[in-house]
N, C-alpha and C positions, 0 to 999 in steps of 0.2 A: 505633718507632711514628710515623704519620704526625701531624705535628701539624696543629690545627684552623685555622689559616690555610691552610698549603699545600693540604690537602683541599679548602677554598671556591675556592682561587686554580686546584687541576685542573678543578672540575666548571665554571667560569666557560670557562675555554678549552675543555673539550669543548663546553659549550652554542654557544660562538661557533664552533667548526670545524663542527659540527650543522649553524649557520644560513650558512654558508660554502658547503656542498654544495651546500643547498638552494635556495640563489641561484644557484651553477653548474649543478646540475640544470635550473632553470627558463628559464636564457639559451639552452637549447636549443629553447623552445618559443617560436610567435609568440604577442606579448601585451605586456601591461604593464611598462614598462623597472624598474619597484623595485616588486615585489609584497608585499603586506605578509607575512613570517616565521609568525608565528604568528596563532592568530584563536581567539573560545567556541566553544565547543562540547560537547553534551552528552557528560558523565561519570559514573559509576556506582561502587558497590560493589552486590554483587550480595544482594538484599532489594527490602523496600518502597521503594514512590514516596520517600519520607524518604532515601532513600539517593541521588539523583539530586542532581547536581548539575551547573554549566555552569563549565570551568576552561579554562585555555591548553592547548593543542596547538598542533605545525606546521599550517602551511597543506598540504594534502597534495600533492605532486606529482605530477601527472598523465605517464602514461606515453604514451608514439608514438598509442597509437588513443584517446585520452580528447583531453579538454574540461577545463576548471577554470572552477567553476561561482561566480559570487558569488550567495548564496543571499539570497531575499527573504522565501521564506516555503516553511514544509515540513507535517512532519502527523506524527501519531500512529499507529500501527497495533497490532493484538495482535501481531506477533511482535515487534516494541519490548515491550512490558511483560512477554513470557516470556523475551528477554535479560535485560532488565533483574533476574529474579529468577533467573539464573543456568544455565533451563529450555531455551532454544535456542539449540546450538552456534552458530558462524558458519559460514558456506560458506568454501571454502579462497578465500583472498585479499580477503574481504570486510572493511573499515572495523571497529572495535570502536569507533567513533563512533556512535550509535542515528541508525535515519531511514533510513527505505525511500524514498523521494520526496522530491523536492527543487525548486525553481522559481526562477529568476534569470536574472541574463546570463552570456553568454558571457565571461571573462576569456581565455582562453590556449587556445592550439588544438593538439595535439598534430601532431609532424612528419606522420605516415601518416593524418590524418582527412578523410576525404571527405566526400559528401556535400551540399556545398553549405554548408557550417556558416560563420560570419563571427565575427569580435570584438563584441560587442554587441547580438549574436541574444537574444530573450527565449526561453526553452526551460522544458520540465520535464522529469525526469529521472525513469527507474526503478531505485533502487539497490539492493545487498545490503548497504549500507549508509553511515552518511557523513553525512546528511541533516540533522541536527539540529544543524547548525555554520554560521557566516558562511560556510565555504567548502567546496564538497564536487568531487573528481575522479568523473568520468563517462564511460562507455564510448561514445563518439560514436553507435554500435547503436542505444545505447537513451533516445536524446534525441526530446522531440518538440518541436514550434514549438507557442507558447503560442498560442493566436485573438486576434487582433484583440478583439477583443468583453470579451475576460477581461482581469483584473485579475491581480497575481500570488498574491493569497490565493484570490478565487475556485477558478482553477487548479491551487494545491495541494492539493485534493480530488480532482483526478482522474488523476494516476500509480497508485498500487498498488493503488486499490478498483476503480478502471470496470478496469484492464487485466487484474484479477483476475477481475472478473464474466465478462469479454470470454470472457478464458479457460476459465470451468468452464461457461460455455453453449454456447459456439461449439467451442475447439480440441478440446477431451474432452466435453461432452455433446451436440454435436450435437444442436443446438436444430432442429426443424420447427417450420412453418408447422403452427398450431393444436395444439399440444402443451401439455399443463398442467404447470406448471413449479412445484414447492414449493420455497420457499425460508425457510431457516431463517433467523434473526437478521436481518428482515426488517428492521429501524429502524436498523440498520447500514450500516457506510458499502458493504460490499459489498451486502447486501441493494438497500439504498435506488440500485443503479449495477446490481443485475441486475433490478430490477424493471421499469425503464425499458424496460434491452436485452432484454426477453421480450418485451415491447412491440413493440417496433422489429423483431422479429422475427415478428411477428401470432403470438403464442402467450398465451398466458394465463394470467398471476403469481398464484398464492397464496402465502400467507406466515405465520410463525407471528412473535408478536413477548411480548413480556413488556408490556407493556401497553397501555391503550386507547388515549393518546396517541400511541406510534409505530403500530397498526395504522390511525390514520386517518390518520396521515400516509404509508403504504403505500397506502392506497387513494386517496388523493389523485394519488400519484404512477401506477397506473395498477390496482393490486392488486385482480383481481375478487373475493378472498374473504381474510380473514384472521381468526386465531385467537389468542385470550391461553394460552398454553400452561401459564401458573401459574392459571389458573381451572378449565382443562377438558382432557380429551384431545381430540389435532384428528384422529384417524383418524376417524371415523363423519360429520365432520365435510364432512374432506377429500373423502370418498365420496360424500356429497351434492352436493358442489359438482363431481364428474365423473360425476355421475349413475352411480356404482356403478364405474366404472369403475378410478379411481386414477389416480394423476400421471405420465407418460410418463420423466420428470426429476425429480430432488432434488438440489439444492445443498445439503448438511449441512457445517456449522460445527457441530456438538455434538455427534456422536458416539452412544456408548453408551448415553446417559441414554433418548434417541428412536429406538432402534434398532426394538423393538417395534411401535412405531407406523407407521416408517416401513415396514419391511416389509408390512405390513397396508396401506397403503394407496397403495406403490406399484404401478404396471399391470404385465399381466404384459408382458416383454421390455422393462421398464422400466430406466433407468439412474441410476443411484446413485453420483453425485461427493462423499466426503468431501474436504474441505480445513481440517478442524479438528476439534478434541476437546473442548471446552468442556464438555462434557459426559462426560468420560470418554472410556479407549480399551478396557476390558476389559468381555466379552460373553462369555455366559455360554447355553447352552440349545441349541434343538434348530436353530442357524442354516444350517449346509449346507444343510439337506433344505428350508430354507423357502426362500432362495435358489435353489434349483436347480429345484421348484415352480412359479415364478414366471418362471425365466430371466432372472434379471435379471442386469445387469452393474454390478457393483460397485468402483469406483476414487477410490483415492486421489490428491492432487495437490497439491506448496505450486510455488510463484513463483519464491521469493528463491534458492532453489539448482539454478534450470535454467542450462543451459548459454548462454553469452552467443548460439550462432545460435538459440537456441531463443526466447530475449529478441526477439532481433533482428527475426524470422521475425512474433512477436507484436505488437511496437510497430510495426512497419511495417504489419501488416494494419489494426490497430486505428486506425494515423493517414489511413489512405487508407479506409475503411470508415465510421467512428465519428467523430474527431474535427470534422470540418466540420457534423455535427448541434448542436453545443455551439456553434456559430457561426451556426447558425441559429436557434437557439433550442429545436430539435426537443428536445436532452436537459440536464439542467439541472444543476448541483451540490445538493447539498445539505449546507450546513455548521452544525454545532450550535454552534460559539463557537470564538472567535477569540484565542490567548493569547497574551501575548509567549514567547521565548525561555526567559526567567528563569523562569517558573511553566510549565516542564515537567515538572514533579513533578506538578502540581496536574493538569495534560491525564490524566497517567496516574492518577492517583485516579479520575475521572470515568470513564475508558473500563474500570477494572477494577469500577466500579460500575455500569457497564451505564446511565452516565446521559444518550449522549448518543442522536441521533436523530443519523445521519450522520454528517459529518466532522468531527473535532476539529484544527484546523489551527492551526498555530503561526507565530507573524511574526517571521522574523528580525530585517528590516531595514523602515525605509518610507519613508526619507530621498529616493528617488528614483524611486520606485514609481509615482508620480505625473506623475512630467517623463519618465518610460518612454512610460509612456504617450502624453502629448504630441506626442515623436519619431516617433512611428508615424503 
């Protein structure tokens, strides 16, 4: 039997050969000459927010086309809180660290990265994962340069929601010039990042929201019409407001629950982007024949599990297109509060209670956030 000294004295020297590699590993990369080993980072048992918590892990090691990120500030999203209950796989090689997005500097730059990338660049990242730790590995692909103008919490409200709106308007709904655009979960962070870019696209946001407060902050932000969907049905609604005619586009995040509706008051050869179920995935009734009716086109889409040139292909449109309006001031963030690290339990209560208006963004660090800035 092994005794209980010797067993503390093996797992001490695997920990120390552990962090042996991992410092050989890293002497391959340009960067900081003694990186720090380990670093917080969010941790789970799969349940409620009460099950989160922030423990050690390695610092992760970035491979030939990545970056190692020191992160200043990251965010929440729903597919964090259906990992975190156990509901959505990972994509194959993705982080079991929680955090789609990520915002800091540059530490270490992988042997094969191009691009123009430097040691000390201010960047945001889009991950499959990683985010929600002092330090996260990033596919150089899918880095963008933070704006001048932004701060690094500002900034981290806009990787996974604007690149996701970006996406289900532009790459799959092909958005026109004058198209009426429904969008569901309008006081969300995607919401509140495609209501703009319908805008910016001269087409015309409606929205549906769960209450008075987020539908006048949707119309603030540019929304010509919006509906409390816990007071009233918005198809007769919606019809009014295209004069009969029905919305060209739907962005649906809910699913089954609005399926009814939305078919009644999409156009005909109208198209229909699911990217969530919030609402249910199971439908029931006479749906071919009413689809086919209508000719619409109906598709589904998430982010986190497209292929890295698919990423790539996206963040590069989006930073040559989009990002420089957020430097003019043309499109804005919008953040509902600000939490540290340590109350990443509490971000995810709030976003499974549907309490926030926008982005719920989390602050790593802020020790130097400020002299970041300065140096620019």
């Amino acid at each position: 039997m092994i005794q209980w000294p010797l067993l503390q004295n093996m797992k001490s020297c695997s920990l120390i050969l552990k962090n042996l590699y991992i410092q050989r590993q890293r002497s391959l990369f340009v960067g900081v000459v003694s990186p720090k080993v380990m670093m917080r980072a969010a941790q789970f048992t799969p349940g409620g927010p009460d099950k989160l918590y922030i423990g050690d892990v390695p610092v992760p090691v970035p491979k030939n086309n990545e970056v190692l990120i020191k992160v200043y500030a990251t965010a929440v999203n729903r597919a964090d809180t259906l990992q975190r209950k156990g509901l959505y796989p990972l994509p194959p090689g993705a982080s079991d660290v929680l955090g789609l997005e990520a915002v800091g500097v540059i530490e270490q730059i992988g042997s094969s990265v191009d691009g123009g990338w430097k040691l000390g660049d201010r960047v945001m990242a889009l991950l499959s994962g990683g985010g929600n730790a002092e330090y996260v590995a990033s596919p150089a692909e899918q880095l963008m340069p933070v704006p001048d103008s932004l701060d690094f919490v500002t900034a981290a409200a806009i990787p996974e929601v604007w690149l996701t709106a970006y996406q289900l308007l532009h790459t799959i709904g092909q958005v026109k010039k004058g198209d009426h655009v429904l969008i569901h979960g309008g006081g969300s962070g995607v919401g509140t990042a495609a209501i703009q870019l319908v805008k910016l696209a001269h087409a015309r946001p409606i929205v549906t929201a769960g209450s008075e407060a987020k539908l006048k902050v949707a119309r603030s932000l540019g929304a010509v019409a919006g509906f409390n969907y816990k007071q009233e049905e918005f198809t007769d609604k919606v019809l009014n407001a295209t004069e009969g005619k029905g919305v060209e586009l739907i962005l649906d995040c809910v699913g089954a629950s609005f399926y009814q509706q939305n078919i009644k008051c999409i156009a005909v050869d109208g198209t229909w982007v699911v990217y969530g179920l919030l609402g249910g995935g199971s439908i029931n009734g006479d749906i071919l024949r009413q689809l086919l009716l209508k000719r619409v086109t109906i598709t589904g889409t998430t982010l986190r599990a497209r292929s890295l040139p698919y990423k790539k292909e996206l963040v590069k449109n989006f930073t040559q297109q989009i990002l420089p309006r957020f430097e003019s001031g043309a499109l804005k963030t919008l953040i509902h509060t600000v939490l540290p690290l340590d109350n990443l339990a509490e971000a995810h209560r709030m976003m499974e209670a549907n309490e926030n208006t926008g982005k719920i963004v989390i602050q790593v660090s802020s020790s130097e956030d400020n002299q970041q800035k300065q140096e620019l």
